[in-house]
C-alpha positions in Angstrom: 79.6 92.8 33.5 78.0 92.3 37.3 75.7 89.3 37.1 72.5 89.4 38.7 70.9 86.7 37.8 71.6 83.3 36.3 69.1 80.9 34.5 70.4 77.3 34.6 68.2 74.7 31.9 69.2 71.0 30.8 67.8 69.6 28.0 68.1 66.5 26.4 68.1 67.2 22.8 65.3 68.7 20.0 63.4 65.4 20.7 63.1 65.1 24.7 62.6 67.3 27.9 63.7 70.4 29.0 63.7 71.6 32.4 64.8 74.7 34.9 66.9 74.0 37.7 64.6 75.8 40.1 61.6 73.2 38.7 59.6 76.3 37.3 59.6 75.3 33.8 59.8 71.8 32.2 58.6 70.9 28.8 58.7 68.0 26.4 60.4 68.9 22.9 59.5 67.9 19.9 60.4 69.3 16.0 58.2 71.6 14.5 55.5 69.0 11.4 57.7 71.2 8.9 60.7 70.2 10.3 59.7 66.6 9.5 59.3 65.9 13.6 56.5 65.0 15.4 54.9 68.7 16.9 54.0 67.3 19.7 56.0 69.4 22.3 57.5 72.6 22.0 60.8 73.6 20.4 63.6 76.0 20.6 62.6 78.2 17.9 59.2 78.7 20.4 61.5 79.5 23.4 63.2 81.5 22.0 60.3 83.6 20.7 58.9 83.5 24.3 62.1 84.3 25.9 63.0 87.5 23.2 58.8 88.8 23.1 58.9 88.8 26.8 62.2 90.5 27.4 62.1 93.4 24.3 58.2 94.1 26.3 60.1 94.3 29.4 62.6 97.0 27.8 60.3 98.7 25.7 58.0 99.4 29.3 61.6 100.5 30.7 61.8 102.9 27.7 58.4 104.1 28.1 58.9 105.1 31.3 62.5 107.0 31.3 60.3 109.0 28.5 57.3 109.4 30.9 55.3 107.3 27.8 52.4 104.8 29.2 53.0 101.5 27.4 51.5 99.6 30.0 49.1 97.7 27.4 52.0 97.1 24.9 52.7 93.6 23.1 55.3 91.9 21.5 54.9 89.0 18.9 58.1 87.6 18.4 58.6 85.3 14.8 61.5 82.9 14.9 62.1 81.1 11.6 64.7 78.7 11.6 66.3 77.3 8.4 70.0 76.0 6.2 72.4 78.9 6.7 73.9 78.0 3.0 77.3 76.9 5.0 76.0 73.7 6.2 74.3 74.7 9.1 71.1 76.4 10.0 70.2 80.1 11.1 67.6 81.6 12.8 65.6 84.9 11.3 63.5 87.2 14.1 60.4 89.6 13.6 59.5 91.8 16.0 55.9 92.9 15.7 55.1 95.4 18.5 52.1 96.9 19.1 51.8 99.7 21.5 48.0 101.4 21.8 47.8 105.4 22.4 50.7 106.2 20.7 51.5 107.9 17.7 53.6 106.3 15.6 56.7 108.4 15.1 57.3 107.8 19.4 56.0 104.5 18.7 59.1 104.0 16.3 61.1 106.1 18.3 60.2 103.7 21.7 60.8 100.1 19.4 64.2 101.9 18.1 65.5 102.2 21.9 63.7 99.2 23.0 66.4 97.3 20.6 69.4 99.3 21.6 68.5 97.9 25.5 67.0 94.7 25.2 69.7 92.3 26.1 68.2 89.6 23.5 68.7 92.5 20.8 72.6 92.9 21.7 73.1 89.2 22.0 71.6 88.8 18.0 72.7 92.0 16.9 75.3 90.8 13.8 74.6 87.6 14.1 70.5 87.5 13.0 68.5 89.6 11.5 65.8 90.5 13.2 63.5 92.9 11.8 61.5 95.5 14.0 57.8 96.2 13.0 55.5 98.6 14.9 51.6 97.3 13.9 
């Protein structure tokens, strides 16, 4: 694989600071109340929902537009629940909700289908979360 581009972060734990190499991004972390942490920064499991909404929007407009589809005014909610993986450790769970207006649904389903098969955060989880796909 060619790289184009390579994002470099440092953090300092779940309960700390986070920050871009480039200075573009720096946030204090915190655990989630239900976590038994404090909430007052963000988390992972919020990154990570950022990070995966904004790049599956990103694919799904790349989609759109090899199909000559306008989703221009598309959004993607991304869920990330976090909890004990039963082996000792913890797993993450993903939902999808997209919502693309103008569109009927079977292309809307057909557009979130190949959205998934590009979206480099859906082949990075693929077999290793579930993440379910929902078109609203």
């Amino acid at each position: 694989m060619k790289i184009l581009y390579t994002a470099v972060a440092t953090a300092t734990g779940r309960e700390g600071k986070a920050s871009t190499s480039d200075g573009k991004l720096e946030v204090t972390l915190a655990p989630p109340t239900e976590m038994g942490g404090s909430g007052e920064g963000t988390n992972p499991e919020q990154l990570f929902a950022t990070g995966y909404a904004a790049c599956f929007a990103s694919a799904l407009g790349a989609v759109g537009r090899r199909q000559k589809v306008d989703t221009a005014n598309a959004s993607v909610t991304a869920e990330v629940g976090i909890g004990p993986d039963g082996k000792g450790g913890f797993g993450l769970a993903v939902k999808l909700k997209v919502t693309i207006p103008d569109v009927d649904r079977e292309t809307g389903e057909q557009l979130v289908e190949a959205a998934h098969q590009v979206c480099p955060y859906s082949n990075a989880t693929r077999g290793n979360i579930d993440v379910d796909l929902e078109l609203v």
